[in-house]
KETI-273690 format. One record per residue (C-alpha): residue number from 1; x, y, z. Coordinates in steps of 0.02 Angstrom, whole numbers, m for minus. Layout:
{pt NUM; {X; Y; Z}}
...
This chain:
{pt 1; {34; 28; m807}}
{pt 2; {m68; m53; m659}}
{pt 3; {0; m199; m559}}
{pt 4; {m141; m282; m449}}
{pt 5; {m73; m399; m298}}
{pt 6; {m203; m497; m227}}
{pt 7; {m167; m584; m41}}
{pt 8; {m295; m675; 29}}
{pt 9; {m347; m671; 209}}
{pt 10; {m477; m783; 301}}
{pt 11; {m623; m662; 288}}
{pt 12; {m569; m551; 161}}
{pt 13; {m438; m538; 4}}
{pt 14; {m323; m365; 2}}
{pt 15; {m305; m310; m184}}
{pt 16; {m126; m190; m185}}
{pt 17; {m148; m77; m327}}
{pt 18; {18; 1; m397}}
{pt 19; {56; 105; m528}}
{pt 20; {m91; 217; m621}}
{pt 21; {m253; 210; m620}}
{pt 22; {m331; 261; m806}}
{pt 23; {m471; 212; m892}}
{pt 24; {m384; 86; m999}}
{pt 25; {m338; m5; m836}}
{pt 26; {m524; 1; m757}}
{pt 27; {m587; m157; m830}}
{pt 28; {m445; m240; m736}}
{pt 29; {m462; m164; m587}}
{pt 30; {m649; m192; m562}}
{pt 31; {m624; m401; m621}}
{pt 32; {m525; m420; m460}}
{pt 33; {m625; m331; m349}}
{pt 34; {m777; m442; m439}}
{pt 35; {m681; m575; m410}}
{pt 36; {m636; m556; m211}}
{pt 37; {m811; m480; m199}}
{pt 38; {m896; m661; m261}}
{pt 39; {m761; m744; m163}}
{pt 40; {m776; m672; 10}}
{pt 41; {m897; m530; 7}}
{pt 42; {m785; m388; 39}}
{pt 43; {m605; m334; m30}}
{pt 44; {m475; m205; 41}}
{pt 45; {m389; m108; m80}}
{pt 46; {m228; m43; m26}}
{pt 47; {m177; 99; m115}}
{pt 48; {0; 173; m40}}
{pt 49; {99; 137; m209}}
{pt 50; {m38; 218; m337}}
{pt 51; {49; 385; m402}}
{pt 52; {m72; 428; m524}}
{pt 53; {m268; 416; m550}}
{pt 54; {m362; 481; m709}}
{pt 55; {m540; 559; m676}}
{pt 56; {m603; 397; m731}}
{pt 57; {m485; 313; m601}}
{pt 58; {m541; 431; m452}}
{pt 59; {m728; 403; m514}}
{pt 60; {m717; 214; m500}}
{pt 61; {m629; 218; m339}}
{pt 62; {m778; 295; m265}}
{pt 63; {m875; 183; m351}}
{pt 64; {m796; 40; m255}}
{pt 65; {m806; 131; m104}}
{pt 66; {m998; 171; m86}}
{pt 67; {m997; m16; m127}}
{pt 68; {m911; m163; m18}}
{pt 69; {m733; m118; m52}}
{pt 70; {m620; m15; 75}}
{pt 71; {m503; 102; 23}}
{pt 72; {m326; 99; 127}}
{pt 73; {m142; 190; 106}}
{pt 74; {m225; 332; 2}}
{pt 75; {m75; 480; m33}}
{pt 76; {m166; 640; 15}}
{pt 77; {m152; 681; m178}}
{pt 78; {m258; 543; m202}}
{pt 79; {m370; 558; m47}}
{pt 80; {m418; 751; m90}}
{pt 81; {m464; 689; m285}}
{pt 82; {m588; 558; m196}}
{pt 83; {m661; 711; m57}}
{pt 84; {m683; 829; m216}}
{pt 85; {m860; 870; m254}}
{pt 86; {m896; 805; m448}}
{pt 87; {m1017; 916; m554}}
């Protein structure tokens, strides 16, 4: 299960992402950062209550990282499965 808070601020919108992030949950995931994207050109994600992310989660994360979304409140689970090398 995923549960995506969005909060608006004046220049940017905060997405907080909570539960885990599998592939089955992606398409979710990526139609609110589309959304805050279009809306005000960059979104936060804040991350601090995400206990589990799939390969396909961690992959998408960095996705939205190289792009225009920043990454906050990663566990240090989570932030060593972004730093890992893929093949």
């Amino acid at each position: 299960m995923i549960r995506i808070t969005r909060i608006d601020g004046a220049r940017e919108a905060t997405l907080r992402i909570e539960g885990r992030i599998t592939r089955p949950r992606i398409p979710a995931l990526r139609e609110a950062c589309d959304q805050c994207l279009t809306e005000h050109g960059a979104v936060t994600l804040d991350l601090s209550r995400v206990d589990f992310a799939d390969e396909a989660g961690v992959q998408t994360l960095r996705e939205l990282a190289r792009g225009r979304a920043a990454l906050v409140g990663c566990s240090g689970f989570l932030r060593a499965l972004l730093q890992e090398n893929t093949p």
